[in-house]
C-alpha positions in Angstrom: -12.9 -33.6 52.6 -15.8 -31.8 51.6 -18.3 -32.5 48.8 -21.4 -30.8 47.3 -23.0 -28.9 44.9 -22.1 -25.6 43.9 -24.6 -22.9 44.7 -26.6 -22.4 41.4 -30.1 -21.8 40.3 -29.9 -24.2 37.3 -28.8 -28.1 37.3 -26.0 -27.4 35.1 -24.6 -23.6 34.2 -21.7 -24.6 32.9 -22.7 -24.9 29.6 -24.5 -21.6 30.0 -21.2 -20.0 31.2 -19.8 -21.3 28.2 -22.0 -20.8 25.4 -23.0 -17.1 26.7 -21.2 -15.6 29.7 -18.8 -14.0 27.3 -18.5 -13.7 23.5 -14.9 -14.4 23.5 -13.0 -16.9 25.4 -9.8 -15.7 25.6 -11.3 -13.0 28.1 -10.5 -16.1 30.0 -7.5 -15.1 31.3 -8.4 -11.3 31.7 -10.6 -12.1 33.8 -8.9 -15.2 36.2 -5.4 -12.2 36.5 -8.0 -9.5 37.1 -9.0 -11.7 40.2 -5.8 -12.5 41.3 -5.1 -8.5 41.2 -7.8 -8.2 43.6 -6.9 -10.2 45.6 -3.3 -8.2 45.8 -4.7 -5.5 46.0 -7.2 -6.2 48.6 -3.9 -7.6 51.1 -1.7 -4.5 50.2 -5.5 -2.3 51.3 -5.7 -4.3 54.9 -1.9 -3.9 55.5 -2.2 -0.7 54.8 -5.2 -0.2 57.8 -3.9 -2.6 60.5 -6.5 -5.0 59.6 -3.4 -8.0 58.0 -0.5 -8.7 60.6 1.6 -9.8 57.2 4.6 -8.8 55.2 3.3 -7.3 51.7 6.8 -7.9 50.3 6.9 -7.4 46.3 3.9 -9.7 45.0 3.4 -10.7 41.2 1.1 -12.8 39.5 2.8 -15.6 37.5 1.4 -17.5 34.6 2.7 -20.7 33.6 2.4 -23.5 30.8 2.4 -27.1 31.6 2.0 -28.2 27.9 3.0 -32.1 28.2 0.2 -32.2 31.4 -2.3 -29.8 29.4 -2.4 -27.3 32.0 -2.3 -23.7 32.5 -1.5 -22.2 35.9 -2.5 -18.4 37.0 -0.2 -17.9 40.9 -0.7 -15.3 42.9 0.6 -14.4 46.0 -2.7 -12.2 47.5 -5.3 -12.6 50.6 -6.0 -16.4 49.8 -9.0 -18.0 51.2 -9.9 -19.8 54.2 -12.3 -23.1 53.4 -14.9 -21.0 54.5 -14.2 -18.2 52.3 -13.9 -20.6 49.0 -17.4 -21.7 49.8 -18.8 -18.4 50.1 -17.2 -17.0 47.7 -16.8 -19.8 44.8 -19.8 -22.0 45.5 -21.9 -19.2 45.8 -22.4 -18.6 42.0 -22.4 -14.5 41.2 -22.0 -13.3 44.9 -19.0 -11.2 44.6 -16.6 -11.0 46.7 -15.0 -7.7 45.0 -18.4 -6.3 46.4 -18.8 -7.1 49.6 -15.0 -6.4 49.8 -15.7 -2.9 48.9 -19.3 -2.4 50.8 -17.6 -3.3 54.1 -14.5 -1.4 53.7 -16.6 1.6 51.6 -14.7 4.6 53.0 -11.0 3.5 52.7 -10.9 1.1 49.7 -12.3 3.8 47.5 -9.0 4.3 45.5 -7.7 0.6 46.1 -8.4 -0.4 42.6 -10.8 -3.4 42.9 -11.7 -4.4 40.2 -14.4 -7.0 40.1 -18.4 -6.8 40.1 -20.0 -9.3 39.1 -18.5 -13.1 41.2 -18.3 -14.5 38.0 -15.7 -13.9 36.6 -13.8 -17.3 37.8 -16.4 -19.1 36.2 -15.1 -18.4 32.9 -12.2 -20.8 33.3 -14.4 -23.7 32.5 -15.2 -21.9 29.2 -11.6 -23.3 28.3 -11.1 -26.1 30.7 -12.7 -29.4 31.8 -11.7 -28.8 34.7 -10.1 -26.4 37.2 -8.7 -26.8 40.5 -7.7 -23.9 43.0 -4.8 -24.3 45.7 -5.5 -21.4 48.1 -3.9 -20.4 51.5 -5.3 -17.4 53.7 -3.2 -14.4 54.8 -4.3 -15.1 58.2 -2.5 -17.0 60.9 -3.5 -21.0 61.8 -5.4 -21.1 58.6 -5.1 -24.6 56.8 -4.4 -24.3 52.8 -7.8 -26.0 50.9 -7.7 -27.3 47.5 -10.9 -26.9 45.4 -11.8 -29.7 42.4 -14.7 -29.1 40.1 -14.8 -31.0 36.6 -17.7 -28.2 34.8 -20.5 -30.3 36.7 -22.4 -28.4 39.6 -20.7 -30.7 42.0 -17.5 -30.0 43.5 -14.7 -31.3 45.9 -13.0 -29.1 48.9 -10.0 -30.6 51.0 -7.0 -29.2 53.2 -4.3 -29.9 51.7 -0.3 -30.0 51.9 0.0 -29.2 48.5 1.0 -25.2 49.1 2.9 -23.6 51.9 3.0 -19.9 51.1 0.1 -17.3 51.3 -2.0 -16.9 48.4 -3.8 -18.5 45.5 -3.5 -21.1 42.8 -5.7 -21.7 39.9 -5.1 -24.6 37.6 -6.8 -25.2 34.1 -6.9 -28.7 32.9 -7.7 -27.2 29.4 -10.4 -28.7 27.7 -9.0 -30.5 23.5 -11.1 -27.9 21.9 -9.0 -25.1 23.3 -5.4 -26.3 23.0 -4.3 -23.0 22.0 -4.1 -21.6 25.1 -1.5 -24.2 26.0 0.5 -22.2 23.0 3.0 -19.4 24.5 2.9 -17.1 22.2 -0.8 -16.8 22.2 -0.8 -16.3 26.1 1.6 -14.0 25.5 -0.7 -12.0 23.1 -3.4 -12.2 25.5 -1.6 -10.8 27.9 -0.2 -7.9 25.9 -4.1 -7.3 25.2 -5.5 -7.3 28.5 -2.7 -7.1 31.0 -0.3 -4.6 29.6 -1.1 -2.5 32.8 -1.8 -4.0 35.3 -1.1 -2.3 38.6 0.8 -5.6 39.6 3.6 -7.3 38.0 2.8 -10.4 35.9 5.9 -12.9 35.4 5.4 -14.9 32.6 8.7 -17.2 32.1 12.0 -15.9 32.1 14.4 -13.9 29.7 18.2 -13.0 29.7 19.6 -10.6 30.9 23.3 -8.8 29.8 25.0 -7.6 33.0 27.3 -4.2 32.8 31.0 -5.0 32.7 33.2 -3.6 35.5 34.8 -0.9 34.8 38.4 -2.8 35.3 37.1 -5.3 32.9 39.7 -6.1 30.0 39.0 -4.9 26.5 38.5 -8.5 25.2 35.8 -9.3 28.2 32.9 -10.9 27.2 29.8 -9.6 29.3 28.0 -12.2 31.5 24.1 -13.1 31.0 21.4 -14.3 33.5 18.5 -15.5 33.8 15.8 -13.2 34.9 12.0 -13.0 35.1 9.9 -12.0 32.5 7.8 -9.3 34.0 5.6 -8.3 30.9 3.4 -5.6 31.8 4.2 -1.9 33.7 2.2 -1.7 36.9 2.6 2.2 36.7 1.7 3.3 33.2 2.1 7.3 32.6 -1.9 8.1 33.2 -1.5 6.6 36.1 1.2 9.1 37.5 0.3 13.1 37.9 0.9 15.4 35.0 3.8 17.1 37.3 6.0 13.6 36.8 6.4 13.5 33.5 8.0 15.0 30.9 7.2 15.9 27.1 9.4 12.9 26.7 7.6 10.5 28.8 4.2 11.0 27.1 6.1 10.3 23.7 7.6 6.7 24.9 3.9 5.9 26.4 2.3 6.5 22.9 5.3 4.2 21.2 4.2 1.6 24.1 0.6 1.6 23.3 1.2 1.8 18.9 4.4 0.3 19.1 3.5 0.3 15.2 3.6 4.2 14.9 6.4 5.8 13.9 5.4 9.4 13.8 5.5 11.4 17.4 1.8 12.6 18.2 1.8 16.4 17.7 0.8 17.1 21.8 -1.6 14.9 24.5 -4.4 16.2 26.9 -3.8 14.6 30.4 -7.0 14.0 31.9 -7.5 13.4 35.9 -10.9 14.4 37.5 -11.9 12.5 41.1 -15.8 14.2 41.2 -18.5 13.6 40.4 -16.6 10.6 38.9 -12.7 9.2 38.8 -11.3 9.2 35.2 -8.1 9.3 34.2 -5.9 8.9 31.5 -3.8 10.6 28.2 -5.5 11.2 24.5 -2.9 12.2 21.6 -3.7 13.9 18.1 -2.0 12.1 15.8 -1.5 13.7 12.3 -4.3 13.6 10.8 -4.8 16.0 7.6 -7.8 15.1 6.1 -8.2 11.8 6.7 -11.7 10.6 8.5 -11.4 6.8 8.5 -8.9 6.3 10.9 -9.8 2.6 12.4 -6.7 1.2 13.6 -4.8 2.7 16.7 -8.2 3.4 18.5 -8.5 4.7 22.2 -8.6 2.2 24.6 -11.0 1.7 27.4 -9.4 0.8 31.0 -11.4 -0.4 34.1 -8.5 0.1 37.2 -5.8 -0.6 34.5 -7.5 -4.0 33.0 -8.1 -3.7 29.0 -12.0 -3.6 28.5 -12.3 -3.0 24.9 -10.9 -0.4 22.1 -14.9 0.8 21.3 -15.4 3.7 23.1 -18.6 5.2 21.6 -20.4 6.9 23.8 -18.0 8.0 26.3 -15.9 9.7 23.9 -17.5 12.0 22.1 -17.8 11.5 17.8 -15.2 14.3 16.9 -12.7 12.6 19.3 -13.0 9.3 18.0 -9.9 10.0 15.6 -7.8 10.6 18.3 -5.8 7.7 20.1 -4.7 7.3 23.7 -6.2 5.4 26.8 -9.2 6.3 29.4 -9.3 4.4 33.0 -12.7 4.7 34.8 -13.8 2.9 37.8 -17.3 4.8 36.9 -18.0 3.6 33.5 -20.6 1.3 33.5 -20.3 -2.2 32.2 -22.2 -5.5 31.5 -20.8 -8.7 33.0 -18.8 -9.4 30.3 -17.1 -5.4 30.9 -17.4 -5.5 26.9 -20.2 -3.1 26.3 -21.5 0.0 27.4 -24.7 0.7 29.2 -25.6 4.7 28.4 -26.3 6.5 31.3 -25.9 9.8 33.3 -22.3 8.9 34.0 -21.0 8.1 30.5 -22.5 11.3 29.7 -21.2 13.7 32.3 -17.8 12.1 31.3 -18.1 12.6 27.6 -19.1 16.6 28.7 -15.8 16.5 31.1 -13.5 15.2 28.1 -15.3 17.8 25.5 -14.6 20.2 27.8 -10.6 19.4 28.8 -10.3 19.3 24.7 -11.3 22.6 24.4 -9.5 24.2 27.2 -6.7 22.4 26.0 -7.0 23.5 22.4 -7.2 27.5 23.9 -4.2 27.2 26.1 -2.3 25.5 23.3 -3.0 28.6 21.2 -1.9 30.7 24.2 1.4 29.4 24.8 2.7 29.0 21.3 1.1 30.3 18.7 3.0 30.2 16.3 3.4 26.1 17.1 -0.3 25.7 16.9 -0.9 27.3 13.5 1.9 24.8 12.3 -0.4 22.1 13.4 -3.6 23.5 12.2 -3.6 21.4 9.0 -3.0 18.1 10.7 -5.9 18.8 14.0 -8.2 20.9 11.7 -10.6 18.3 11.1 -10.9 17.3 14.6 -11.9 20.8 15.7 -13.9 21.5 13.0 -15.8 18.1 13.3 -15.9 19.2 17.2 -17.6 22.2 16.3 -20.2 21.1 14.3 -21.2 18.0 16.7 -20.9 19.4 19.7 -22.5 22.6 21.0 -20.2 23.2 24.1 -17.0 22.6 22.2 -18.4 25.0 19.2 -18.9 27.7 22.3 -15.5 27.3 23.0 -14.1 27.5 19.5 -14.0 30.9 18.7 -10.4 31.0 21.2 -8.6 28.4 18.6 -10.2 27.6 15.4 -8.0 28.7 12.5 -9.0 30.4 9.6 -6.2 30.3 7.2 -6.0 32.5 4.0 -4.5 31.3 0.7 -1.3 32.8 1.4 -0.7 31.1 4.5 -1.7 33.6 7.1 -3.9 32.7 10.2 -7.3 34.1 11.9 -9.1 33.5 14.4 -12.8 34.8 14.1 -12.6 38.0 16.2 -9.5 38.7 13.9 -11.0 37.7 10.5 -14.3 40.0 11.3 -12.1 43.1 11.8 -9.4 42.2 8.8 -12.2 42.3 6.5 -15.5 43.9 7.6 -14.9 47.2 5.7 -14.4 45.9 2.5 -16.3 42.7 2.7 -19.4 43.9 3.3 -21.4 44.3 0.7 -24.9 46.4 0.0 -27.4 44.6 2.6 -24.6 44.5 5.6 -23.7 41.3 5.2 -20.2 40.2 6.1 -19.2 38.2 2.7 -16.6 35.5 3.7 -15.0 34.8 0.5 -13.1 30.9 0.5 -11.1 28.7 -2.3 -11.2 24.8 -1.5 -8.1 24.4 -4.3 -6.4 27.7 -4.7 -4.5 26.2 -8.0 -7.4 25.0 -9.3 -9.3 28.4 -8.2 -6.8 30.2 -9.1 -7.9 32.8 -11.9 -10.9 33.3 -9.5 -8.6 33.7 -5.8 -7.2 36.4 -8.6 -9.9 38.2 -9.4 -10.8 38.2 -5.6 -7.3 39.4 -4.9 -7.7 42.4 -7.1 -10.1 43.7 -5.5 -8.3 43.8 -2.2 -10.4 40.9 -0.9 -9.3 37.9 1.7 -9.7 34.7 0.5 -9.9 31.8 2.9 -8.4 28.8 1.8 -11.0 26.0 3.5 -10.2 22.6 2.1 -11.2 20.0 4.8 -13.9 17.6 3.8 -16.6 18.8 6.4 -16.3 22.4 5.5 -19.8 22.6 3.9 -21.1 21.1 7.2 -18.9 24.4 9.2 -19.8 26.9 7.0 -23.8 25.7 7.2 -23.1 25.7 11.3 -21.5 29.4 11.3 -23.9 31.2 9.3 -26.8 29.8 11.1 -25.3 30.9 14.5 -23.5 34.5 13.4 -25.9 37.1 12.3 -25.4 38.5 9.4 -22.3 36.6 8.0 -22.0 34.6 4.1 -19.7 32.3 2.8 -19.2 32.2 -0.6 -16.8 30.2 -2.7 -14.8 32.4 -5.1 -16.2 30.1 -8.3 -19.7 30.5 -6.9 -20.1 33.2 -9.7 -18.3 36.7 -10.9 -16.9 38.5 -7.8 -18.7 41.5 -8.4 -21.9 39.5 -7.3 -20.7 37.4 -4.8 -20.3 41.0 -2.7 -22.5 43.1 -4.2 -21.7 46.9 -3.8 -23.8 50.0 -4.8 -21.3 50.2 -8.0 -23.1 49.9 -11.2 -21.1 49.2 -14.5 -22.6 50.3 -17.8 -22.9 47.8 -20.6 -21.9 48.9 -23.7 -24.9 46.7 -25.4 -28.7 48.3 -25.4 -31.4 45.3 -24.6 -32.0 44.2 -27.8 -28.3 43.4 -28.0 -28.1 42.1 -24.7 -31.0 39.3 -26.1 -29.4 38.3 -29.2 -25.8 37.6 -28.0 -27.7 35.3 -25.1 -29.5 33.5 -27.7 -26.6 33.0 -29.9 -24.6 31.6 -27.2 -27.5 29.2 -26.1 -27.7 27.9 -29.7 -23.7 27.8 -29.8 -23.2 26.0 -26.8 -26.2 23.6 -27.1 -25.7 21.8 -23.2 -28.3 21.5 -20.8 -25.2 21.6 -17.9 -25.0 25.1 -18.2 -27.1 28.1 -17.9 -26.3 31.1 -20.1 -26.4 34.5 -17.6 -25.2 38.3 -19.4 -22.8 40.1 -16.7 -21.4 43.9 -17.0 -18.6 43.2 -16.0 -15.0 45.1 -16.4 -13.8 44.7 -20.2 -10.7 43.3 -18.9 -12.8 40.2 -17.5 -12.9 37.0 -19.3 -15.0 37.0 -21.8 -17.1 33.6 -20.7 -16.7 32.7 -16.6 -18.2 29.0 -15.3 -19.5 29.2 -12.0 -21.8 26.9 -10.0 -24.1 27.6 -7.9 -23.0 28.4 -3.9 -26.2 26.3 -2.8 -26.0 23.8 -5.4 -22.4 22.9 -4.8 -22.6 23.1 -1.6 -25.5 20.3 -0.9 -23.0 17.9 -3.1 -20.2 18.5 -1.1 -22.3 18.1 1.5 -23.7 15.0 0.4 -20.5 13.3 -0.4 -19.1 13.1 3.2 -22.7 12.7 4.7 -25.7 14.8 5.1 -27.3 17.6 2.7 -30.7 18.1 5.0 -33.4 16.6 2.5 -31.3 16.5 -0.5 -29.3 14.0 1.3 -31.3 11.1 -0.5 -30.6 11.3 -3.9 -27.5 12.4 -6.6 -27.1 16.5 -7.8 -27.1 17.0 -11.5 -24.3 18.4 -12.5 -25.3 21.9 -13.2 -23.3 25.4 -13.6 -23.8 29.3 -15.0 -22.1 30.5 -18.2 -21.7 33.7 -17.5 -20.8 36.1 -20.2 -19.0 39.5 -19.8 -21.3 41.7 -22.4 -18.2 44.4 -21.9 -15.7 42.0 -23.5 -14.4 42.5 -27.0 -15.7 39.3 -27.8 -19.3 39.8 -26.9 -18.7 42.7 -29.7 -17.3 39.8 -32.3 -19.9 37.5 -31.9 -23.0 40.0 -32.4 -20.8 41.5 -35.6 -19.9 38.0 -37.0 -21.9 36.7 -39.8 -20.0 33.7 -40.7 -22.6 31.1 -38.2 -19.7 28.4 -38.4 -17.2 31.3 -37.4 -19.8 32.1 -34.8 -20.1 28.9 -33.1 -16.3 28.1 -33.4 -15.8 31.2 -31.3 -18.2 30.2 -28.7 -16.9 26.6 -28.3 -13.3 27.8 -28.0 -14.3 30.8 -24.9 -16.5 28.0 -23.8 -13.6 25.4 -23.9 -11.0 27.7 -21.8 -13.5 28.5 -19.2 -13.9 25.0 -18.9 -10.1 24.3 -18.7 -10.1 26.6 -15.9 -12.3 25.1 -14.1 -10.9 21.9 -14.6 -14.1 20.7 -16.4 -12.6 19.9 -20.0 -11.6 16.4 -19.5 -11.3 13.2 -21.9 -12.2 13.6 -25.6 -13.1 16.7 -25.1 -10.1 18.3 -24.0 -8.2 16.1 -26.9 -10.1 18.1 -29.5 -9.1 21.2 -27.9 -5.4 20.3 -27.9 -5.5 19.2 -31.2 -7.7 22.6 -32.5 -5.2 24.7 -31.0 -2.2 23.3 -32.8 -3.8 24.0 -36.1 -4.5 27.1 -35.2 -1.1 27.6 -34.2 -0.2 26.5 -37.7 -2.3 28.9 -39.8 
């Protein structure tokens, strides 16, 4: 028997490894299975090049409970370790083995799947147990089986021993009274669903029964006969794992239920992605439906390192715009910190995050290609990824202009190519500028969509909550283009032609009807503007400013340039028609009361359609227009 200390370059790092090595302990156990998949891995690699005279057979890693005894036991059934080997590799604080495995075999363990870095791994068993013993045998021939003691001081204990018989390793957890409950089998079991769902090797953890088929002479009254089978609780061969060519449409749908077993609704299509240079990534996103909704938290995209669970905060490798999407990345490239918990940005991360923009929006153009008539009946539920996309992310925005939607109020579909030709001869107005004309609500637009509509004008209907941000991001980069919300004032000067219209009122009239409609209205909301407008036009119109209302709707999901600090006054034109019969009453009325009762009543049905006359306001109004009813 051997006894020493272990290899460290403080008296005691056990307390350390405790305390900091990782932020949670269940990793624990992620960690100890990730090891005993390398070393699976690593024995199926030197079958594979002549370099093991062994059987690979069908290894699993089995995890086990000894709850009377207090002890948890991770089997597998890998290399093993000569005496030798466990000092080298276990004494030897942070030399890892992963590494050296992978330096000295370089060219043909590439796409092996090691996982490890960093040697230490196995050290975070004593972050959970007081102390840990491994039971190890070597893959090679006339190798004695070693048994390793250490009780979380630096000193440790290695013997041969006759304890095990079969290739492979054993590591036992005496866990420590302060973290009994990973003696509990359900919450292994959750850890396992957490970390190990995928694992390219099978993990057996207890058994479960099993209904065997009936023969087909059986008797109607035969009662089908159960065994006892194991448990094998993850799938070694998730679908990103497999090439796009073996699955089906179905496949990709059973994966999602398998990783959101809580989701219920179908994604509405996935982007398989699979690159092998400048780096390997693999793996599936989904767009889930999304409408308008920004905040999605739960169901993230999870983060894979050779099939191992690393964490569900992705920031950084995926870019913003496809953080609302859900699905799984695997990258042997992805930098991580020993705990594999956080991100270190660097050129990698970033040339990934370019490769995934970029698979999104060739995916998005040959979706549109294929169906399009599918894709437009998606548009409401992706929009807000695309259009977030396109206003984050310069490449993607490049791309756009071969899916993004512009629907009209009726239901129609453009792209931009299509919307420029549809409406460039009568939406252009006196200076050449391509007038874009757009409704947020078209019911509670509606009267204004109208008045659009009778002109022969298109009106967009744009109702996602980052459309101020798009429309700021497309007129800055189009020349000569305007958006203009159909309320932003009356439609003959939201596209201005060379079409004068004659008012029937001289300048002096023109003066007197504004002030008597200041003094009528008496609010410091609205600004009182004369329009010649059409007779048949509404008499009073409420419009708010484009620039105005835009930096609030800006402001209200983020943003708003230098505005963005502080609150909008609420502020909107009263524009009156000076054509309308009752511009004529009010200069002819003598009666002031009568005056003033006309001008809150116009004032009062602009406002209701708007949808501004609200609360006690809109009371009075109901309850003045029943009397008048009455008279």
């Amino acid at each position: 028997m051997t006894k020493g200390n272990i290899n460290v370059s403080v008296d005691n790092i056990f307390p350390l490894i405790k305390k900091f090595l990782y932020s949670d302990h269940e990793i624990f156990l992620r960690e100890l299975i990730s090891n005993a998949t390398d070393a699976t891995l690593k024995l199926k690699h030197l079958i594979n090049i002549g370099d093991a005279k062994t059987e690979y057979g069908n290894p699993a890693i089995e995890v086990k409970i000894d709850k009377e005894n207090r002890k948890l036991h991770i089997i597998d059934q890998g290399l093993g370790m000569t005496a030798e080997e466990v000092e080298k590799y276990i004494n030897q604080v942070a030399f890892s083995g992963a590494e050296e495995f992978l330096e000295k075999y370089k060219d043909s363990a590439k796409d092996a799947g090691i996982i490890g870095h960093f040697g230490l791994g196995f050290y975070s068993a004593f972050m959970v147990a007081e102390k840990v013993e491994i039971l190890t045998k070597s893959y090679k021939e006339g190798e004695a089986a070693v048994k390793w003691t250490c009780d979380g001081s630096p000193e440790f204990t290695l013997e041969e021993t006759a304890e095990k018989t079969d290739r492979g390793t054993e590591i036992i957890l005496h866990i420590a009274e302060d973290s009994t409950e990973f003696l509990e089998e359900s919450r292994i079991r959750e850890l396992l669903l957490k970390y190990n769902k995928f694992m390219p090797v099978p993990i057996k953890f207890g058994t479960r029964t099993e209904t065997l088929p009936l023969p087909e002479d059986a008797a109607e009254d035969a009662k089908p006969e159960t065994q006892e089978v194991d448990n094998i609780i993850n799938n070694p061969t998730p679908a990103w794992t497999k090439a796009p060519t073996e699955l089906k449409d179905e496949d990709y749908k059973n994966f999602y239920r398998e990783l959101y077993p809580m989701q219920f609704e179908d994604p509405l299509f996935h982007i398989h992605l699979n690159v092998d240079y400048p780096f390997n990534l693999t793996g599936i996103l989904f767009f889930p439906k999304l409408a308008n909704n920004l905040n999605i938290e739960k169901d993230k995209i999870q983060l894979y390192q050779n099939q191992v669970f690393v964490t569900d905060e992705v920031k950084g490798i995926v870019p913003d715009f496809l953080m609302l999407l859900r699905g799984v990345i695997d990258s042997p490239d992805i930098p991580l910190n020993v705990s594999r918990s956080y991100l270190q940005a660097d050129g990698a991360v970033k040339k990934i995050s370019s490769y995934i923009t970029k698979k999104v929006g060739d995916k998005m153009a040959s979706l549109i290609n294929e169906n399009r008539e599918d894709f437009e009946s998606k548009w409401n539920d992706i929009k807000v990824v695309i259009e977030y996309g396109m206003i984050s992310e310069d490449k993607f925005y490049d791309k756009s202009d071969k899916f993004a939607l512009y629907p009209n109020v009726e239901g129609k579909y453009f792209l931009w190519n299509e919307l420029e030709e549809k409406i460039k001869a009568n939406q252009t107005d006196k200076d050449g500028n391509l007038i874009i004309l757009y409704a947020s609500n078209e019911h509670d637009q509606h009267s204004y969509v109208q008045a659009a509509q009778d002109k022969g004008y298109e009106v967009l209907l744009l109702d996602s909550p980052i459309v101020p941000h798009l429309i700021q991001k497309l007129e800055t980069s189009k020349e000569k283009i305007r958006f203009a919300r159909v309320d932003a004032d009356h439609i003959n000067n939201l596209i201005k032609k060379d079409e004068p219209i004659i008012s029937k009122l001289n300048e002096t009239e023109k003066e007197t009807l504004k002030k008597t409609v200041e003094e009528g209205i008496s609010d410091s909301k609205f600004t009182v503007q004369l329009e010649d407008m059409e007779s048949t036009d509404a008499p009073f119109i409420i419009t708010q400013p484009e620039f105005m209302r835009r930096m609030k709707d800006m402001q209200a999901t983020g943003g708003g340039g230098m505005f963005g600090m502080g609150g909008f006054p609420e502020m909107y034109n009263l524009v009156v028609n000076t054509n309308s019969e009752l511009a004529g009453k009010l200069l002819s009325e003598e009666d002031g009361e009568a005056k003033n009762a006309h001008i809150k009543h116009a004032l009062d049905l602009a406002k209701l359609s708007q949808n501004l006359l609200k609360g006690k306001e809109l009371t009075e109004f109901i309850q003045r227009s029943y009397k008048e009813l009455a008279k």
